[in-house]
C-alpha positions as CSV (number, residue, x, y, z in Angstrom):
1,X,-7.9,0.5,1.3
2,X,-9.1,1.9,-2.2
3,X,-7.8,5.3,-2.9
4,X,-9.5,7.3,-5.3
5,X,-8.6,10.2,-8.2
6,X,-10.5,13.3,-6.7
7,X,-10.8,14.2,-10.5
8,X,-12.5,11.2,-11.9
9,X,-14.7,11.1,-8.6
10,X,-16.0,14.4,-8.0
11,X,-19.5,15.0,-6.4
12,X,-21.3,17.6,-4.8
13,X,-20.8,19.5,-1.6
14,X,-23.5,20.4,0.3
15,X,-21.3,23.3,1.9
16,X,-20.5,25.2,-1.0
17,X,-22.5,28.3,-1.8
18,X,-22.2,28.2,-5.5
19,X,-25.4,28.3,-6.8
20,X,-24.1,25.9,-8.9
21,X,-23.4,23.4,-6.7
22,X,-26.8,23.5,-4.3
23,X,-28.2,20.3,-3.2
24,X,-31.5,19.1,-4.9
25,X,-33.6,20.7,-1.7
26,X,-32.0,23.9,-2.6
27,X,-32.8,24.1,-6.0
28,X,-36.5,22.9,-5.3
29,X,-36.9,25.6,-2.5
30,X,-38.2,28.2,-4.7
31,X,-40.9,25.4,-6.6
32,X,-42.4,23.4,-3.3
33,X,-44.6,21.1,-5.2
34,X,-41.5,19.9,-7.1
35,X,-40.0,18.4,-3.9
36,X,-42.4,15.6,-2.9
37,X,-42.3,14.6,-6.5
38,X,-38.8,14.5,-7.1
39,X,-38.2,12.7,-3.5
40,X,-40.8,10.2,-4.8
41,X,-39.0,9.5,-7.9
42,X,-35.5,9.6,-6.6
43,X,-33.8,6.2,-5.8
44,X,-30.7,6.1,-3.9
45,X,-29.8,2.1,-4.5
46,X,-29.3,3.3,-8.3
47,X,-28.0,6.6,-8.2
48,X,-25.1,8.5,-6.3
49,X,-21.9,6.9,-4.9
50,X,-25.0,3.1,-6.1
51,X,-25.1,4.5,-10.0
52,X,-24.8,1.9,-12.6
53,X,-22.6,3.5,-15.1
54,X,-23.2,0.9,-17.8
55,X,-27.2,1.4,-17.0
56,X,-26.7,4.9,-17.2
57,X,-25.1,4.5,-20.9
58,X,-27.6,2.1,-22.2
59,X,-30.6,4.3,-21.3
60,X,-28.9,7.5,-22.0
61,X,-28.8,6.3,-25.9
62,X,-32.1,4.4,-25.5
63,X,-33.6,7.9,-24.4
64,X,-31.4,9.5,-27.8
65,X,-33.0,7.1,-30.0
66,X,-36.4,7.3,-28.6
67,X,-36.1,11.2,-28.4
68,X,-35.1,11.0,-32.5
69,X,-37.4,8.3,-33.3
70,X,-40.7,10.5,-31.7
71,X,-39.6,14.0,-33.3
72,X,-38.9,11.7,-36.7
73,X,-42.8,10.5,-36.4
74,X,-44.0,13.8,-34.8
75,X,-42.6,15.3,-38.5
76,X,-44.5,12.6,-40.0
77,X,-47.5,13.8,-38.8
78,X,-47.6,17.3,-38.2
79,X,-45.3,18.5,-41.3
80,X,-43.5,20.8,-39.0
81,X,-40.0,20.5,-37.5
82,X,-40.3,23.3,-35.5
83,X,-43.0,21.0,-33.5
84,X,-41.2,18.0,-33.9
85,X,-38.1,18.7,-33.0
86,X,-39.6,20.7,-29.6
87,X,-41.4,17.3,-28.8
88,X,-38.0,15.7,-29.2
89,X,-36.3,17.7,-27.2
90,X,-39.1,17.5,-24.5
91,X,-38.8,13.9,-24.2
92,X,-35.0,13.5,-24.5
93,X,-34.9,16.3,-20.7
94,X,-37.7,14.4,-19.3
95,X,-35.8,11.0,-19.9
96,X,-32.8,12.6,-19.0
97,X,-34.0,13.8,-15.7
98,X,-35.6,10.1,-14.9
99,X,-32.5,8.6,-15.2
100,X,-30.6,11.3,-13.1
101,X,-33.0,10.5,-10.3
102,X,-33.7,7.1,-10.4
103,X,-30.4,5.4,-12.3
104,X,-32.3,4.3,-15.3
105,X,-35.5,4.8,-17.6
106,X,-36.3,1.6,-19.0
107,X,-38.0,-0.7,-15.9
108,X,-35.7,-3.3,-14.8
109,X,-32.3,-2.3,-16.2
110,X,-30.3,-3.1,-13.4
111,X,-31.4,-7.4,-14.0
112,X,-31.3,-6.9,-17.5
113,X,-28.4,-5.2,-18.0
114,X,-26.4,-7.7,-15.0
115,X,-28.4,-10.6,-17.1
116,X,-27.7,-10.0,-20.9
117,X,-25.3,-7.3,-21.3
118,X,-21.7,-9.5,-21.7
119,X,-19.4,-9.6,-18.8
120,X,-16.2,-8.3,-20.2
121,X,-17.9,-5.1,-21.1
122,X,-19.2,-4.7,-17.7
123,X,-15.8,-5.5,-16.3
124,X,-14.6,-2.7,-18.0
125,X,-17.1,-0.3,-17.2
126,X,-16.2,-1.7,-13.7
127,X,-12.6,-0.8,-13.9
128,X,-12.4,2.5,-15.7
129,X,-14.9,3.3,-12.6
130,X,-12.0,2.2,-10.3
131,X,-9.2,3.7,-12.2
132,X,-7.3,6.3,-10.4
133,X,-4.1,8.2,-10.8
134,X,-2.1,5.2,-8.6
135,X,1.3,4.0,-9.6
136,X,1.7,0.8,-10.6
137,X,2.9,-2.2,-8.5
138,X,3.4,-5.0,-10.8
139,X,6.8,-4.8,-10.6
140,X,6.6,-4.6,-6.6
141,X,6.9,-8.1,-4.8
142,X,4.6,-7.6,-1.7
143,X,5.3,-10.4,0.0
144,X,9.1,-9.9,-0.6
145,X,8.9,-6.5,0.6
146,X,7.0,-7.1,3.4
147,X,9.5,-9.7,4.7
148,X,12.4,-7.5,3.8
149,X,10.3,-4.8,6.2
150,X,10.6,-7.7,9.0
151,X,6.8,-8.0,9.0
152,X,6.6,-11.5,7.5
153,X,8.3,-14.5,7.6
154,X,8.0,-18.1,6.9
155,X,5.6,-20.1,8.9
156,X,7.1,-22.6,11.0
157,X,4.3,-25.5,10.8
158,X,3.2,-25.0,7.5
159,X,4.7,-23.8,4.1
160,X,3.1,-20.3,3.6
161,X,4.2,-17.1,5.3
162,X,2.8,-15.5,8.8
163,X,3.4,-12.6,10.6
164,X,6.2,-12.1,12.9
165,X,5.3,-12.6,16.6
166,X,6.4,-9.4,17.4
167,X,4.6,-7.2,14.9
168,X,1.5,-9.5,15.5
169,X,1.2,-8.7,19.0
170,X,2.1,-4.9,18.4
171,X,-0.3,-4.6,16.1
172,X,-3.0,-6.5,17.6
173,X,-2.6,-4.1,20.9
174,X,-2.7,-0.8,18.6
175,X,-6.4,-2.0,16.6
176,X,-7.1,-2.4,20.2
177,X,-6.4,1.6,20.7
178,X,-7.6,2.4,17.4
179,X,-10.9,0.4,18.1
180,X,-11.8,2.4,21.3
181,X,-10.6,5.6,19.4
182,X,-12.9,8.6,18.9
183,X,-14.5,10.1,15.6
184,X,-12.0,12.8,15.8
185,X,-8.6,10.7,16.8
186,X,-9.1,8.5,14.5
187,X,-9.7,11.7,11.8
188,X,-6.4,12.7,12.3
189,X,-5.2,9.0,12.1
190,X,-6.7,9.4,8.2
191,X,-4.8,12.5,7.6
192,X,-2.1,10.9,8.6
193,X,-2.2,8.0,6.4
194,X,-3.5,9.8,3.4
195,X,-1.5,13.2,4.1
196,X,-4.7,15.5,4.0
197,X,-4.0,18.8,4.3
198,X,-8.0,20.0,4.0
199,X,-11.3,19.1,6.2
200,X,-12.5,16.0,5.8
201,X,-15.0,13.5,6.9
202,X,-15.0,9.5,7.3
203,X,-19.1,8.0,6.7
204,X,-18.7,4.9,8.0
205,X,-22.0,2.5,7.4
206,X,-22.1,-0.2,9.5
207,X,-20.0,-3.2,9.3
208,X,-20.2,-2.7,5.7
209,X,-18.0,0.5,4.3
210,X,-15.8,3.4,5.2
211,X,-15.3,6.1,3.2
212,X,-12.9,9.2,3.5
213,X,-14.9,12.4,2.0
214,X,-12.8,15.8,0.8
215,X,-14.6,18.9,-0.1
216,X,-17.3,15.9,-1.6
217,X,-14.9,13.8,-3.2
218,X,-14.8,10.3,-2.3
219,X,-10.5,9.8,-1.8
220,X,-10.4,6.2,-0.3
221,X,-12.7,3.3,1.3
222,X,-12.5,0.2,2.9
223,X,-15.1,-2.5,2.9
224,X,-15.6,-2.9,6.7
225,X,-15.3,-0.8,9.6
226,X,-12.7,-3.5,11.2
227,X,-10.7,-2.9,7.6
228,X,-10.6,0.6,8.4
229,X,-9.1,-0.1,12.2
230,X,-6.9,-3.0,10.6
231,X,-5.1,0.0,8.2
232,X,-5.4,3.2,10.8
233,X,-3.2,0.7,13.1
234,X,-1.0,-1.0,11.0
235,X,-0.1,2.2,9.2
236,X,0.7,3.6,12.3
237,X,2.5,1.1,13.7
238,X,4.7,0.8,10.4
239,X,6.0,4.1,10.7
240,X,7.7,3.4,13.9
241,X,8.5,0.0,12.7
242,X,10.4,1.0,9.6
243,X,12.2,4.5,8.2
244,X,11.5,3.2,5.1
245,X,7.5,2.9,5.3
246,X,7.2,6.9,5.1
247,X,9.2,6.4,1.6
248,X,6.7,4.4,0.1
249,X,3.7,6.4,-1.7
250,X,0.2,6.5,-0.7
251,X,-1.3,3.9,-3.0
252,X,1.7,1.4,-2.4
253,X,1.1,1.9,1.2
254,X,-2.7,1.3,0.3
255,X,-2.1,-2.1,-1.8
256,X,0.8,-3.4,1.4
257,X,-2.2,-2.7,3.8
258,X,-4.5,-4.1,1.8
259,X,-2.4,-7.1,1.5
260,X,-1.2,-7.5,5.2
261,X,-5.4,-7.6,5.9
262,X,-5.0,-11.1,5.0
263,X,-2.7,-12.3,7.3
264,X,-5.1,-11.4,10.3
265,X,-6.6,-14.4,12.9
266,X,-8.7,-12.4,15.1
267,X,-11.3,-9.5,14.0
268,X,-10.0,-5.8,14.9
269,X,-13.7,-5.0,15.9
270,X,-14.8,-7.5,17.7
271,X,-12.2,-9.8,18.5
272,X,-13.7,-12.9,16.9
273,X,-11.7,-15.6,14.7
274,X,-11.5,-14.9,11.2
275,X,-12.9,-17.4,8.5
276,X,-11.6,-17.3,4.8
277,X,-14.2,-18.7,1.9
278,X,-15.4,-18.0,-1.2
279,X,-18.4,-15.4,-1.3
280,X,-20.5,-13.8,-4.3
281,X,-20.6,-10.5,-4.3
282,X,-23.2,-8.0,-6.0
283,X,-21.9,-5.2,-7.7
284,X,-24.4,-2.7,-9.3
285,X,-24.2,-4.8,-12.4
286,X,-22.8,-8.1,-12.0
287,X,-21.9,-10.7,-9.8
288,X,-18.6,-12.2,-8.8
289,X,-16.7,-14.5,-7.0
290,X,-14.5,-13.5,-4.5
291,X,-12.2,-15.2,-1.6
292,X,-13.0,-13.0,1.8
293,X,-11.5,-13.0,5.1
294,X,-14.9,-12.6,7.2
295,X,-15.3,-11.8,11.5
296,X,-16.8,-15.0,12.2
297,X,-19.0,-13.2,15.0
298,X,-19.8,-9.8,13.6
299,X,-19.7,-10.7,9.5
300,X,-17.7,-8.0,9.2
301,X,-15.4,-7.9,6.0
302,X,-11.9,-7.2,6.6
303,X,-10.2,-8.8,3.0
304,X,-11.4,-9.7,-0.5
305,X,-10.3,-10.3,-4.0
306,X,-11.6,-11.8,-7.4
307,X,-11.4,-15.2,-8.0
308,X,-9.3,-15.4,-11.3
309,X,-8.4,-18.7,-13.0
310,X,-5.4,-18.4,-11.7
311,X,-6.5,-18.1,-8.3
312,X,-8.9,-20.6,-8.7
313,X,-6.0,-23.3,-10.0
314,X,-4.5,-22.3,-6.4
315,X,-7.7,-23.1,-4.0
């Protein structure tokens, strides 16, 4: 589970009545041939929740520098500033407005940018974009806790840990509840787990994403809809299990669920055996290397993390 700061990830409702806040429909209501065109320029893989934010930067200061460099030769020409810096300012809205709809101006940014631009600055584009308001838990041993919690313990044909047998089987019955569950049950599962006190809405997509919505503000996700089950269950199993798991705080509770994920052998959506590999996944800029715990049946993605080199030295 990733939880997210609802002030670094603020978007749009389409409920609110502001004026200020009306969908793009809305606004283009009162000009109707602006709607065709704007849903023919619009392109959802690069904009929205799919932006590239370093795209976004390079062709925001590309559009400056063109905007400066045409008013600059517009002056040339015509001797007036008045002119030039209108046509300026023309160009720099109309570039503006191209890359609010469709992610980027200049053709093929997305490549180039994943192609040329040097990884560690789009790893730090990538984790500002991921940085929330969450305590720290370097200092946390998960695995230590999680034994202390009488979750884990040490394997007894092999040198790694393993799940209890009891908490395994209890935990494997409730993702069988939470599987069948409702929309609305497992809503007020969410709550539960993140203590929401307003509305909210989970968009689920497939096998590939969940994602909990507030008032239009993206607060967590999980790669896979079995993830989603996997956390729901094991979240409420825990709070029987243990007086202390209510103690912990919401992104600690996150990072032990997300943790525990990769402990389970059978899919919590379709039942299948798990397989763990290395995969390379596609961000909106880059590509990396990550080991996954995969539904062998239904592909669905229920664990994954980077490959560092220190992870690497251990594979």
């Amino acid at each position: 589970m990733t939880t997210a700061n609802p002030d670094t990830e603020r978007t749009t409702s389409a409920d609110e009545p502001d004026a200020s806040t009306a969908t793009d429909g809305e606004r283009t209501d009162s000009i109707p041939f602006l709607a065709p065109l704007i849903a023919r320029l619009r392109q959802p893989e690069y904009t929205g929740e799919n932006r590239c934010t370093p795209c976004t930067v390079v062709n925001t200061a590309i559009a400056l520098l063109l905007g400066a460099s045409i008013g600059y030769v517009v002056l040339l020409v015509s001797r007036n500033s008045a002119i030039a810096a209108g046509t300026g300012v023309l160009f720099l809205l109309a570039a503006l407005g191209t890359i609010s709809l469709r992610g980027y101006l200049v053709p093929y940014t997305p490549t180039l940018t994943k192609r040329y631009l040097p990884d560690r600055i789009l790893r730090w584009f990538e984790h500002h974009e991921q940085e929330t308001a969450v305590e720290s838990l370097e200092d946390i041993d998960v695995e230590q806790l999680l034994t202390s919690l009488g979750v884990l313990q040490e394997c007894e044909r092999q040198d790694d840990l393993c799940l209890t047998p009891s908490f395994e089987r209890r935990w494997r019955d409730r993702m069988e509840q939470f599987r069948e569950m409702d929309r609305e049950s497992r809503e007020t599962a969410v709550s539960e787990l993140l203590e929401l006190d307003d509305d909210h809405t989970v968009e689920e997509y497939g096998n590939t994403a969940a994602i909990v919505m507030v008032d239009g503000t993206k607060v967590a996700q999980w790669e896979s809809d079995a993830a989603f089950v996997a956390d729901l269950a094991a979240d409420d199993l825990l709070r029987e299990w243990s007086d202390r798991w209510s103690a912990f705080s919401i992104p600690a509770r996150g990072e032990l669920l997300n943790s525990l994920r990769m402990f389970i052998q059978r899919c919590p959506s379709c039942d299948s055996p798990v397989t763990m590999g290395q995969d390379t996944v596609q961000s909106c800029c880059r590509s990396r290397d990550v080991v996954a715990v995969t539904c062998s049946e239904c592909d669905s993605r229920i664990f994954e993390v980077e490959v560092t080199p220190e992870l690497q030295a251990q594979l």
